[in-house]
N, CA, C and O atoms as a Tripos MOL2 file, in Angstrom:
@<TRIPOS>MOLECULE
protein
  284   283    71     0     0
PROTEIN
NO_CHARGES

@<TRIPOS>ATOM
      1 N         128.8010   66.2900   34.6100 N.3       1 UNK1
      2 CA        129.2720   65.0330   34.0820 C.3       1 UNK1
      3 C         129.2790   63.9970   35.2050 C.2       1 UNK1
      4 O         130.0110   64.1630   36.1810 O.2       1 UNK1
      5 N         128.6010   63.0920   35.1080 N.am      2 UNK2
      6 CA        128.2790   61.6260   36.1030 C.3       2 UNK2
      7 C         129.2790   60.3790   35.4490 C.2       2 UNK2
      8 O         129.2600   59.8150   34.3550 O.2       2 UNK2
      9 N         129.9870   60.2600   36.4240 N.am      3 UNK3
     10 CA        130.8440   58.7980   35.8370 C.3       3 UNK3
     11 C         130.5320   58.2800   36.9330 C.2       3 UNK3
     12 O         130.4300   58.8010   38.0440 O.2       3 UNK3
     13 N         130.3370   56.9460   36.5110 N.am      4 UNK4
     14 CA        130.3010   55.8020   37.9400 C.3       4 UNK4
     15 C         131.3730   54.5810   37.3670 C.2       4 UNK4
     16 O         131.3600   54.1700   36.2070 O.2       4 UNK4
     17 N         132.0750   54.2160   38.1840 N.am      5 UNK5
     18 CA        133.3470   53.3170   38.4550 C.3       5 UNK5
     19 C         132.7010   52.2320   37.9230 C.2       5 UNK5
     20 O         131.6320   51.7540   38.3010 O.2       5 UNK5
     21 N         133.6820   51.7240   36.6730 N.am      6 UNK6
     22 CA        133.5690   49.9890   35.9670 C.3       6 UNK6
     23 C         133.8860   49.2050   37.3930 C.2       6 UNK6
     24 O         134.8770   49.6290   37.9890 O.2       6 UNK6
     25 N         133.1290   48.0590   38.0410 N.am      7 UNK7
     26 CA        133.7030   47.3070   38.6620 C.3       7 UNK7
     27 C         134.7930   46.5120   38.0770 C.2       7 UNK7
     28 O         134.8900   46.0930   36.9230 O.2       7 UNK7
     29 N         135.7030   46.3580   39.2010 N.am      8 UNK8
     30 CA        137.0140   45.6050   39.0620 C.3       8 UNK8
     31 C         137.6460   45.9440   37.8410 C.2       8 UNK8
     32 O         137.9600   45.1250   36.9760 O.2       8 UNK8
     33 N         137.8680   47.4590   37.7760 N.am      9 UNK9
     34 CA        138.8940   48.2660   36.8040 C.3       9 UNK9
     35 C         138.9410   49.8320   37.0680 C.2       9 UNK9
     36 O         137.9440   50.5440   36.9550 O.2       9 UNK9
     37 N         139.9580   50.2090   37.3630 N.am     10 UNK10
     38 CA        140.3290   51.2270   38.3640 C.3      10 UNK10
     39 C         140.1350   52.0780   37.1230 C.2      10 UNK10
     40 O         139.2180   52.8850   37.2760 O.2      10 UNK10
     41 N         140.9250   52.1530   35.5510 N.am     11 UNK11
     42 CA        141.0650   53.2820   34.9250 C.3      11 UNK11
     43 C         139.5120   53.1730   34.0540 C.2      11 UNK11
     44 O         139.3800   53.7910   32.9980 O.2      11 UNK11
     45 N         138.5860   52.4800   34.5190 N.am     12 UNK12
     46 CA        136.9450   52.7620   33.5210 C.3      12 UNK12
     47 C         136.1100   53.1770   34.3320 C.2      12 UNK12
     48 O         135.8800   52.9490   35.5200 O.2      12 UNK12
     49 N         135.5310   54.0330   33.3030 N.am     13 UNK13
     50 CA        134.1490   54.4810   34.1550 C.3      13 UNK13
     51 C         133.1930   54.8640   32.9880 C.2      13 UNK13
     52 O         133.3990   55.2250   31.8300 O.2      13 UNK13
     53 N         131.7090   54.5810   33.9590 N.am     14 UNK14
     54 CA        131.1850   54.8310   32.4790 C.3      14 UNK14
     55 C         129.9110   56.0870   32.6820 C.2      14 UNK14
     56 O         129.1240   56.1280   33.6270 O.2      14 UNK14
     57 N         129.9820   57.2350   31.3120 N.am     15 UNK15
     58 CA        129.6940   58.1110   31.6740 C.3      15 UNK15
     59 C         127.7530   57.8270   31.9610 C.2      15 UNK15
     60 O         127.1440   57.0540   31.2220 O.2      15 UNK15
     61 N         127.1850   58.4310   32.8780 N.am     16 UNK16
     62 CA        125.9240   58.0180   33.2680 C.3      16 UNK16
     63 C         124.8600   58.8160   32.5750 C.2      16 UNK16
     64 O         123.7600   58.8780   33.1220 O.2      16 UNK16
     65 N         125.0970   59.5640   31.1970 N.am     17 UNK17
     66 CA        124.3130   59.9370   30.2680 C.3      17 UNK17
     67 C         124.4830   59.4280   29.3870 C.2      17 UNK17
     68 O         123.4360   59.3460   28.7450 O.2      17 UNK17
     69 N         125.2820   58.9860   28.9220 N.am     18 UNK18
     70 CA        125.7660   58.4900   27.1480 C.3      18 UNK18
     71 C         125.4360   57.2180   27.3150 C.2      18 UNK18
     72 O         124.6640   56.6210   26.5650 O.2      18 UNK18
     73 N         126.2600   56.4880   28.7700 N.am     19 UNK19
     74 CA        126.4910   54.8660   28.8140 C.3      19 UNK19
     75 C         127.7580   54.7720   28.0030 C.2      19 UNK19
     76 O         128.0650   53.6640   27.5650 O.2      19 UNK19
     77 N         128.6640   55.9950   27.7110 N.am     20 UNK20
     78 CA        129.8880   55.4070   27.3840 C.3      20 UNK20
     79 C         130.9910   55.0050   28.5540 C.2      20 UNK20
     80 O         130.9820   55.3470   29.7370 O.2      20 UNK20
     81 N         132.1010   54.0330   27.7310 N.am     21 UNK21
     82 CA        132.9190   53.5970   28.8050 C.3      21 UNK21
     83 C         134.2730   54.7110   28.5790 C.2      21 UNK21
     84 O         134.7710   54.9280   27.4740 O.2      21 UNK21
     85 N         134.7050   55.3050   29.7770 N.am     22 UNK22
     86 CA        135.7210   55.6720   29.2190 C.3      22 UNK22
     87 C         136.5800   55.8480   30.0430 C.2      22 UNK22
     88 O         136.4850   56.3220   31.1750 O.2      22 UNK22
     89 N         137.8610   55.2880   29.2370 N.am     23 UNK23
     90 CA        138.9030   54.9210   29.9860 C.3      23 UNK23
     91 C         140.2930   56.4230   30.4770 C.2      23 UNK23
     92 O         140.9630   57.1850   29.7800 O.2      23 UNK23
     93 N         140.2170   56.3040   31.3550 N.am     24 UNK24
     94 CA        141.3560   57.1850   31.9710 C.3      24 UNK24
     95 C         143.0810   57.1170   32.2130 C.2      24 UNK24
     96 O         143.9140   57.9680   32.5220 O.2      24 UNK24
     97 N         143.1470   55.6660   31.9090 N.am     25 UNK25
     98 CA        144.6120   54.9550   31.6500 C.3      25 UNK25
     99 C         145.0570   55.7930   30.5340 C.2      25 UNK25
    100 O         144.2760   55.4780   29.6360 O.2      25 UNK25
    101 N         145.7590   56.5670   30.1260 N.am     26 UNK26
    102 CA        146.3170   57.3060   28.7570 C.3      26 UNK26
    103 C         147.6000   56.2820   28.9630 C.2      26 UNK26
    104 O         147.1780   55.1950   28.5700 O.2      26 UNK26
    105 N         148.6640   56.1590   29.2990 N.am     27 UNK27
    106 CA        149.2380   55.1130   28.7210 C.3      27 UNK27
    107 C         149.3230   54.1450   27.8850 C.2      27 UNK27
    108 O         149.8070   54.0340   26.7580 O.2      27 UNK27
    109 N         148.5790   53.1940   28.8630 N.am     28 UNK28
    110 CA        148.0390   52.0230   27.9180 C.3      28 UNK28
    111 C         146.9270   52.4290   26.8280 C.2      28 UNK28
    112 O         146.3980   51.5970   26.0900 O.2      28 UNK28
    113 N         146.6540   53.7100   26.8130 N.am     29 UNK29
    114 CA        145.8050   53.7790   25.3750 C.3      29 UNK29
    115 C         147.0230   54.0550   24.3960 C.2      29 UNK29
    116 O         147.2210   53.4680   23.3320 O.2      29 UNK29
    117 N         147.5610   54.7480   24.7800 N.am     30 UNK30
    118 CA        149.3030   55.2680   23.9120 C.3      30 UNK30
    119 C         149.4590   53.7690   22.9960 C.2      30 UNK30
    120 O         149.5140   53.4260   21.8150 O.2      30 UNK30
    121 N         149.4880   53.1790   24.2810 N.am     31 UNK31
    122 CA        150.3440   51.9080   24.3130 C.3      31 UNK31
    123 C         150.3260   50.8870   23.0840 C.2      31 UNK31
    124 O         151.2290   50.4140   22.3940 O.2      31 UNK31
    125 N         148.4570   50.6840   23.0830 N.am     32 UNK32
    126 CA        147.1920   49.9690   22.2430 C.3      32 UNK32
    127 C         147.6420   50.9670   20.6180 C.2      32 UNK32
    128 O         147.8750   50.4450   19.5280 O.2      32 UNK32
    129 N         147.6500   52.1300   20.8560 N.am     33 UNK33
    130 CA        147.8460   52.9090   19.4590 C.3      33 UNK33
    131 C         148.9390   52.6290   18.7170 C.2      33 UNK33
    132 O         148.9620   52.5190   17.4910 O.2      33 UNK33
    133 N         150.2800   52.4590   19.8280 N.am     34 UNK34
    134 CA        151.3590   51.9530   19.1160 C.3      34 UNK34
    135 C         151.1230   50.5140   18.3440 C.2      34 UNK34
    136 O         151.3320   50.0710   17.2150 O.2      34 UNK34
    137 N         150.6270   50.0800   19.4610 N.am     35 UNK35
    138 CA        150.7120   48.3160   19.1630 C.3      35 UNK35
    139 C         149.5270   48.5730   17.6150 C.2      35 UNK35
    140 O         149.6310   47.7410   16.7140 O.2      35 UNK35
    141 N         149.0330   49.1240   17.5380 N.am     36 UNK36
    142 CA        147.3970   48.8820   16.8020 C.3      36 UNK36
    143 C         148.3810   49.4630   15.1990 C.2      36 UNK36
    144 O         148.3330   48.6960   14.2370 O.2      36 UNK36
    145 N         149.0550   50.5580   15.0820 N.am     37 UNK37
    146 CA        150.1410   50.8590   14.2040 C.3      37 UNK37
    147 C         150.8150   50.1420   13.2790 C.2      37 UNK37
    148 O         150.9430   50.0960   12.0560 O.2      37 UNK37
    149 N         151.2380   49.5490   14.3360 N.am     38 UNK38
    150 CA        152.6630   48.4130   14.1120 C.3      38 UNK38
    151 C         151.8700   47.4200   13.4260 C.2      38 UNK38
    152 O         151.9830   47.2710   12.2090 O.2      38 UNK38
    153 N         151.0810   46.7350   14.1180 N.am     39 UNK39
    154 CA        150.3770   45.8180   12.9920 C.3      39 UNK39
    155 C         149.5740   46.3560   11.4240 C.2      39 UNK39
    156 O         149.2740   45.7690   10.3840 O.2      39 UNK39
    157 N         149.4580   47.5550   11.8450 N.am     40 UNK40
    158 CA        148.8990   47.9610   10.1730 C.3      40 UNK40
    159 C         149.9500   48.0180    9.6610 C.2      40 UNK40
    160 O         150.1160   47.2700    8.6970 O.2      40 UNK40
    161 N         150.9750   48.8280   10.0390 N.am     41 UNK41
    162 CA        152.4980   48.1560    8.9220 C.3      41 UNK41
    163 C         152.6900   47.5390    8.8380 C.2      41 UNK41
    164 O         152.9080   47.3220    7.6460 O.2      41 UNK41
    165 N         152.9400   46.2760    9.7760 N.am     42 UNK42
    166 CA        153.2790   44.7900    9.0850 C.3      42 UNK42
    167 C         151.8970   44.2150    8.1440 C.2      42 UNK42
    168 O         152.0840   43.2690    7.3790 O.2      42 UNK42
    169 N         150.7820   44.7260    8.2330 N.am     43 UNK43
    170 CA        150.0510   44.3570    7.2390 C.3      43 UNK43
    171 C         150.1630   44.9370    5.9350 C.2      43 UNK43
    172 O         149.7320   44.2030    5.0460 O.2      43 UNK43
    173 N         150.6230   46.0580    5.5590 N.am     44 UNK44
    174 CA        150.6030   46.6810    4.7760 C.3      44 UNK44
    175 C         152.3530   45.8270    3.8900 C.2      44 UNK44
    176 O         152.5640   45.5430    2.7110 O.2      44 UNK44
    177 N         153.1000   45.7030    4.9300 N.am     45 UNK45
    178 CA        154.6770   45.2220    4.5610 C.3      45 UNK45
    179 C         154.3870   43.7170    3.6320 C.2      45 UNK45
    180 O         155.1630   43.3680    2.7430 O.2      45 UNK45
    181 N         153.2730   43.0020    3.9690 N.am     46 UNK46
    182 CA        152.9950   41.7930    4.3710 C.3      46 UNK46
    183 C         152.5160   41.7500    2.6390 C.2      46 UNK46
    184 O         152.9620   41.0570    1.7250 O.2      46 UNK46
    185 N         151.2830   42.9360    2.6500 N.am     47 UNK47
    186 CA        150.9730   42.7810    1.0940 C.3      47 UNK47
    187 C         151.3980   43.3850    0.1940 C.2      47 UNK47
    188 O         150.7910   43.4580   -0.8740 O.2      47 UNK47
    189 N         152.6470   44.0110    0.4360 N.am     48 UNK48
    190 CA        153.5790   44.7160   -0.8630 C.3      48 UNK48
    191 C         154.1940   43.1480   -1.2400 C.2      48 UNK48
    192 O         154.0840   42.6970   -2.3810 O.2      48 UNK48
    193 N         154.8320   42.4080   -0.1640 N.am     49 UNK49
    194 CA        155.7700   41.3460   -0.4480 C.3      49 UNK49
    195 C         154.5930   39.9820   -1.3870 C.2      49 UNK49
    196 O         155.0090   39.5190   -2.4490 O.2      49 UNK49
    197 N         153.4890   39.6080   -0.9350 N.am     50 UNK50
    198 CA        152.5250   39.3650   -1.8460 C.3      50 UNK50
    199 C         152.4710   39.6520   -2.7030 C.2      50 UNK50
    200 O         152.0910   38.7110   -3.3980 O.2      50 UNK50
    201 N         152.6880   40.8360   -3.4740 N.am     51 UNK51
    202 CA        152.1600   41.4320   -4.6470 C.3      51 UNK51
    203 C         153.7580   41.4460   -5.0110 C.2      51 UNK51
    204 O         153.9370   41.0170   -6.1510 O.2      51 UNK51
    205 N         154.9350   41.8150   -4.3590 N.am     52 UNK52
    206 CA        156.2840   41.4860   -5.5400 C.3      52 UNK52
    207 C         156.4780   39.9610   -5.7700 C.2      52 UNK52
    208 O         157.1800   39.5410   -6.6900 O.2      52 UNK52
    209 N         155.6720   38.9570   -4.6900 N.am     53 UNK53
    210 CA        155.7470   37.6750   -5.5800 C.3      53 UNK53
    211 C         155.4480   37.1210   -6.7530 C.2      53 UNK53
    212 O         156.1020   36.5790   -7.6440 O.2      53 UNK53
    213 N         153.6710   37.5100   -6.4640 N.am     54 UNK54
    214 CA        153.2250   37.5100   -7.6620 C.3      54 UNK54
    215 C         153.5580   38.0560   -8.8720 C.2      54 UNK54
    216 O         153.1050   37.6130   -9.9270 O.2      54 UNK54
    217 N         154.4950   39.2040   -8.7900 N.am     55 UNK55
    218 CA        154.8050   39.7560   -9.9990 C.3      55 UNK55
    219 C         156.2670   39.0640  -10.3070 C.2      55 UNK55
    220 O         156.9750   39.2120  -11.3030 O.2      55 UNK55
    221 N         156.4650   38.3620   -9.2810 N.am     56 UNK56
    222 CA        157.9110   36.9400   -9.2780 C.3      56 UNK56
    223 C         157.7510   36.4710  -10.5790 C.2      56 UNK56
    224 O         158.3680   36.4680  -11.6440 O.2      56 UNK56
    225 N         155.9530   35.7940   -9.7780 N.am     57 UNK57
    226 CA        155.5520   34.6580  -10.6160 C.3      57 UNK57
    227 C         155.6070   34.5160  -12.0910 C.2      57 UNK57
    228 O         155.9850   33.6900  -12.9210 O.2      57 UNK57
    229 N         154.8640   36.1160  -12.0330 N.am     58 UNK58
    230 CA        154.5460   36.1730  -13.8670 C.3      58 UNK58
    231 C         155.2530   36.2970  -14.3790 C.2      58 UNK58
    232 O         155.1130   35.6900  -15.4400 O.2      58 UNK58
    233 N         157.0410   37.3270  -14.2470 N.am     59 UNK59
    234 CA        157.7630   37.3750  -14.7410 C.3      59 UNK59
    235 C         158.1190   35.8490  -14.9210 C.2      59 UNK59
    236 O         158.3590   35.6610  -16.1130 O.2      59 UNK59
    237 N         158.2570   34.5500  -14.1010 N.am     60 UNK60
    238 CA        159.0190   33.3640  -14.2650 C.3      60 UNK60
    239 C         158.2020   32.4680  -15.2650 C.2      60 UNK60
    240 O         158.5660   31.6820  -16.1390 O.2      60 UNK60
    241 N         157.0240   32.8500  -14.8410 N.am     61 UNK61
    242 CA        156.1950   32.2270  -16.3160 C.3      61 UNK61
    243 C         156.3320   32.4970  -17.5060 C.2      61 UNK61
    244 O         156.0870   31.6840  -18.3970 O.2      61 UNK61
    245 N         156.9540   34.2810  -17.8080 N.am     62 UNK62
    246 CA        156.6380   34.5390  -18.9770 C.3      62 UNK62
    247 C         158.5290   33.7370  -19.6330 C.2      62 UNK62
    248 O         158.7660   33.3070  -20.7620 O.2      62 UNK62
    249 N         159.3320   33.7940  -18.6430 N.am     63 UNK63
    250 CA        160.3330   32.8700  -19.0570 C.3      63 UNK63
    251 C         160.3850   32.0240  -19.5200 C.2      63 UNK63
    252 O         161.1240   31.7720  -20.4710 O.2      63 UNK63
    253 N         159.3050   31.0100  -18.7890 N.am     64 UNK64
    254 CA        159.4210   29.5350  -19.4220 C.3      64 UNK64
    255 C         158.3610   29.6150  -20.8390 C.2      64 UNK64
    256 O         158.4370   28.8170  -21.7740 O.2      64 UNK64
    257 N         157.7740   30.2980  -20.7890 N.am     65 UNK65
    258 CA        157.1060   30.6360  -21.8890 C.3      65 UNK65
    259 C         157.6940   30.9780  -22.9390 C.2      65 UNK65
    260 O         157.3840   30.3030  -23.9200 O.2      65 UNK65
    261 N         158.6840   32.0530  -23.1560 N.am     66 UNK66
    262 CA        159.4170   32.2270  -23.6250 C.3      66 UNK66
    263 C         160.0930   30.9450  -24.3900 C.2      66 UNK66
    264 O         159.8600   30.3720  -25.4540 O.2      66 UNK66
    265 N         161.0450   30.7750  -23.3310 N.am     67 UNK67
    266 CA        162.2640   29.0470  -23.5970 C.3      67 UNK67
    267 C         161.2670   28.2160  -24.1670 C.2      67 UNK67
    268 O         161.6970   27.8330  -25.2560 O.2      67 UNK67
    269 N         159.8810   27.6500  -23.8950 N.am     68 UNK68
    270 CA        159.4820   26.8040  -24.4240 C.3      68 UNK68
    271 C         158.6650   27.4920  -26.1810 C.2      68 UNK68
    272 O         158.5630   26.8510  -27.2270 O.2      68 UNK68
    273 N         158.3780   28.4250  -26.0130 N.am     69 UNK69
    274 CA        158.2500   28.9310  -27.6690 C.3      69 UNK69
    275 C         160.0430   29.0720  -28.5240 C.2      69 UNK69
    276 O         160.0910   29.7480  -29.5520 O.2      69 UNK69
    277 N         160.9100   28.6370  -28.1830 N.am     70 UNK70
    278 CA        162.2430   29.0850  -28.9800 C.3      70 UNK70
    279 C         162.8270   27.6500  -28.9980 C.2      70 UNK70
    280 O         163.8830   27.4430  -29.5960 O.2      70 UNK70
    281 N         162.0780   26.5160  -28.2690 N.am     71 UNK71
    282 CA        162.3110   25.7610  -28.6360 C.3      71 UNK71
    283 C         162.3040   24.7250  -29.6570 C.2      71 UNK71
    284 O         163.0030   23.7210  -29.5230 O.2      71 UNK71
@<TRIPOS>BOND
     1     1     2 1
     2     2     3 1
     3     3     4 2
     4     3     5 am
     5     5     6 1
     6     6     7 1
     7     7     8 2
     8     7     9 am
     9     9    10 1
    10    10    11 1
    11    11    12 2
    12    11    13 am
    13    13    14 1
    14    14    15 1
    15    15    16 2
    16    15    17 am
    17    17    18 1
    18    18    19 1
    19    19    20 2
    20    19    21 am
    21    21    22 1
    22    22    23 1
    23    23    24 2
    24    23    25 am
    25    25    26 1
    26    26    27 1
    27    27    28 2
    28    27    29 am
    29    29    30 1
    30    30    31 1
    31    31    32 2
    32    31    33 am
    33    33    34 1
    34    34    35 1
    35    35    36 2
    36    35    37 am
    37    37    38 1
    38    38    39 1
    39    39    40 2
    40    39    41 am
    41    41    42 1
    42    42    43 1
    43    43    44 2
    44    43    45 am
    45    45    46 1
    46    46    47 1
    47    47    48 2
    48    47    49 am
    49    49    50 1
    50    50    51 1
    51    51    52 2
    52    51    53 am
    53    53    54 1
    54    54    55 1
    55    55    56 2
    56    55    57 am
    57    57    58 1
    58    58    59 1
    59    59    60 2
    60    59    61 am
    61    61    62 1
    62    62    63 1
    63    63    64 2
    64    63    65 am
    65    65    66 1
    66    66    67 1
    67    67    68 2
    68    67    69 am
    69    69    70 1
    70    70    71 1
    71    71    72 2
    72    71    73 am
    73    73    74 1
    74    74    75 1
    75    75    76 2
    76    75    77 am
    77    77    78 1
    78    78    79 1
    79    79    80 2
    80    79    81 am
    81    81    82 1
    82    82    83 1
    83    83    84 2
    84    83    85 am
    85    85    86 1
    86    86    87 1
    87    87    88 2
    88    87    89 am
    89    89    90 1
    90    90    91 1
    91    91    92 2
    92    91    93 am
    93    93    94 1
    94    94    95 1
    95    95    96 2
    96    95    97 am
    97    97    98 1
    98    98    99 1
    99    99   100 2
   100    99   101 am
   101   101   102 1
   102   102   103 1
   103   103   104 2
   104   103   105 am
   105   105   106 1
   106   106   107 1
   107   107   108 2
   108   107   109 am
   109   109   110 1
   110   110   111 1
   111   111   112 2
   112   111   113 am
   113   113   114 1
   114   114   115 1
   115   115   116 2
   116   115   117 am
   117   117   118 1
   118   118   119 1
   119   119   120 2
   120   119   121 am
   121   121   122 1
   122   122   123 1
   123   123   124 2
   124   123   125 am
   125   125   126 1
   126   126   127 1
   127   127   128 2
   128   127   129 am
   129   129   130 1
   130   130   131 1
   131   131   132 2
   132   131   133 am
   133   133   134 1
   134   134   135 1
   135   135   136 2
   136   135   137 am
   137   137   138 1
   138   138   139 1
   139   139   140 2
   140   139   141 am
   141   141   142 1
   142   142   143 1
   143   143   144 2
   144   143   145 am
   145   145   146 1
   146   146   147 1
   147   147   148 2
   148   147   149 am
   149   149   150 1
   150   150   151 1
   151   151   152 2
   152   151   153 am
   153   153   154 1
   154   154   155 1
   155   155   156 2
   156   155   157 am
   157   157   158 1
   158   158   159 1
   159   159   160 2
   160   159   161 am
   161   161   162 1
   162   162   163 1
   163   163   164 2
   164   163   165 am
   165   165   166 1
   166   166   167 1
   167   167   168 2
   168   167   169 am
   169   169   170 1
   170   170   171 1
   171   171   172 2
   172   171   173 am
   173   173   174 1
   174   174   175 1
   175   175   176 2
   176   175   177 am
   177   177   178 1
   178   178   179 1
   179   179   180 2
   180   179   181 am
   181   181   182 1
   182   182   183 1
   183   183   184 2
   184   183   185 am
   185   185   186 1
   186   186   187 1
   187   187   188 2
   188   187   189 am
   189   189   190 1
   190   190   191 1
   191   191   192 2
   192   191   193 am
   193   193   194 1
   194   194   195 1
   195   195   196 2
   196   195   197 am
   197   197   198 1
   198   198   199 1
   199   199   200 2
   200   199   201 am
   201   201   202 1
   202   202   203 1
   203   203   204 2
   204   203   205 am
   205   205   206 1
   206   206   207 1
   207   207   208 2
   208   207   209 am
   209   209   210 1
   210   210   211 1
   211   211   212 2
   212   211   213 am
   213   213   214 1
   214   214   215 1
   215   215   216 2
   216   215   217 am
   217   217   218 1
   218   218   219 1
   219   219   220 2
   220   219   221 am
   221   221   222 1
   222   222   223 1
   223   223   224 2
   224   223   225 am
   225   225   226 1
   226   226   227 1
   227   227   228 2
   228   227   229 am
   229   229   230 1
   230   230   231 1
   231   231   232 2
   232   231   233 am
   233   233   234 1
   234   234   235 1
   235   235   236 2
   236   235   237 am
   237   237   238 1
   238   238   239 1
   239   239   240 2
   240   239   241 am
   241   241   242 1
   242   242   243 1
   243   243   244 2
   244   243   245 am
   245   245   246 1
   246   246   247 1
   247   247   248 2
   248   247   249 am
   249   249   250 1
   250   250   251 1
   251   251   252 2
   252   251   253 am
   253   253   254 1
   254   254   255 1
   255   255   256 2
   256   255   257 am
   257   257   258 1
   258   258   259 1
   259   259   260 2
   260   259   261 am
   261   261   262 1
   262   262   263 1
   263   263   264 2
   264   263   265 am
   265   265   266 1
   266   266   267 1
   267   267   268 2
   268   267   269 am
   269   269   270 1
   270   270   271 1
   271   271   272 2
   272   271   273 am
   273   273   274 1
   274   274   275 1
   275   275   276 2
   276   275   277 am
   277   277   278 1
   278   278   279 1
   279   279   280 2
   280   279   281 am
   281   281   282 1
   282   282   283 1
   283   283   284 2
@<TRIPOS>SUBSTRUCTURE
     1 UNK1         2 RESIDUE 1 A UNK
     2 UNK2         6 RESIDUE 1 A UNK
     3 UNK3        10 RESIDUE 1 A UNK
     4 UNK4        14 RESIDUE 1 A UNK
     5 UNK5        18 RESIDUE 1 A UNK
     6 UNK6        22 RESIDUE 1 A UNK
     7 UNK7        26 RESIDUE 1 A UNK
     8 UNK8        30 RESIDUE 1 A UNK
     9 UNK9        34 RESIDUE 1 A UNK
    10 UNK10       38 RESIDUE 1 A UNK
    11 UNK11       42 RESIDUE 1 A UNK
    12 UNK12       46 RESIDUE 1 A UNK
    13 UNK13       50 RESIDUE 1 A UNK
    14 UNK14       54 RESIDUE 1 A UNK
    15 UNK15       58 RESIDUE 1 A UNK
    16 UNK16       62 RESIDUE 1 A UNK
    17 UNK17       66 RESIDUE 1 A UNK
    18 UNK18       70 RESIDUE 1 A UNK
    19 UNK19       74 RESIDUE 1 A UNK
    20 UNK20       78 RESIDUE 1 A UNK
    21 UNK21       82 RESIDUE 1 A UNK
    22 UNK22       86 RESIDUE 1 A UNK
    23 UNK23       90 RESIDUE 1 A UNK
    24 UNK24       94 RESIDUE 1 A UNK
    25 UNK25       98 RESIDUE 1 A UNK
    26 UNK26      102 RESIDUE 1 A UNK
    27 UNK27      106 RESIDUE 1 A UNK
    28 UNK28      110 RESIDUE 1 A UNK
    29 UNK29      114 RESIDUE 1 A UNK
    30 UNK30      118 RESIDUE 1 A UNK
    31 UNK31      122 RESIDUE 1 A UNK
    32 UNK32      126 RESIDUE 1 A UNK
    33 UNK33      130 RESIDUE 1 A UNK
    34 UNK34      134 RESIDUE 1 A UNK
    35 UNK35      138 RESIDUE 1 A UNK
    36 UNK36      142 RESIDUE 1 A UNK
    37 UNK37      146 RESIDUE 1 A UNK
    38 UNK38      150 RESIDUE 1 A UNK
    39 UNK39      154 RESIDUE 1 A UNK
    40 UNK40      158 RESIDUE 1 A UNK
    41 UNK41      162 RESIDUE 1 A UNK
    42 UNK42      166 RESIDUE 1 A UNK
    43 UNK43      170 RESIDUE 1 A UNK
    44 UNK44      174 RESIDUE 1 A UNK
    45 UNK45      178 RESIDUE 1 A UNK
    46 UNK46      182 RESIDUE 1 A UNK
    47 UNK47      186 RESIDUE 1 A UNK
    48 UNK48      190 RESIDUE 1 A UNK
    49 UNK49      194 RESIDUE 1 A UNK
    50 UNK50      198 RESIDUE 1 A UNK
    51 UNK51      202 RESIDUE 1 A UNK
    52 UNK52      206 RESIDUE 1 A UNK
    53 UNK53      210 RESIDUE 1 A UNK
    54 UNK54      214 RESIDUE 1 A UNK
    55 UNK55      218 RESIDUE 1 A UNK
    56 UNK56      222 RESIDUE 1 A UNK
    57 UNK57      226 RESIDUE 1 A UNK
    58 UNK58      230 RESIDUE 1 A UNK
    59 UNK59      234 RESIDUE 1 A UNK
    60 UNK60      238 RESIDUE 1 A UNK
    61 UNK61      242 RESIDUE 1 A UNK
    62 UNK62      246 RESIDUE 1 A UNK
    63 UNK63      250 RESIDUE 1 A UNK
    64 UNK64      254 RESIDUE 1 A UNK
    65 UNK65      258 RESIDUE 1 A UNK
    66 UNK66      262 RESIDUE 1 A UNK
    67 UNK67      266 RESIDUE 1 A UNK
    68 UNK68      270 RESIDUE 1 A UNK
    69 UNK69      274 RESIDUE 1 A UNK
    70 UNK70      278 RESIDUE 1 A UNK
    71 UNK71      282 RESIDUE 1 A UNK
């Protein structure tokens, strides 16, 4: 296995058969996984609350819909 050193980045290197880069920092990969996580839950949090609006909506429409047919 041939790695040669990313200039000006201590934890890359890139392997000299593949041409992959690969990083040796496990931390900050930890780190990136957490962070990378967290935003798919808040995306995921983001479009439940979207979708109970919309179902706000229709319920408030079918209200006035309602009130205005009983009128």
């Amino acid at each position: 296995m041939n790695h040669l050193k990313v200039k000006d980045n201590d934890h890359l290197y890139r392997d000299v058969n593949t041409g992959a880069i690969i990083n040796t920092d496990r931390s900050s990969f930890e780190k990136y996984k957490k962070s990378k996580q967290k935003f798919q839950s808040m995306e995921q949090d983001l479009d439940y609350v979207k979708s109970e609006i919309s179902e706000i909506k229709f319920l408030l429409k079918q209200i006035v819909k309602s009130n205005d047919s009983n009128s």
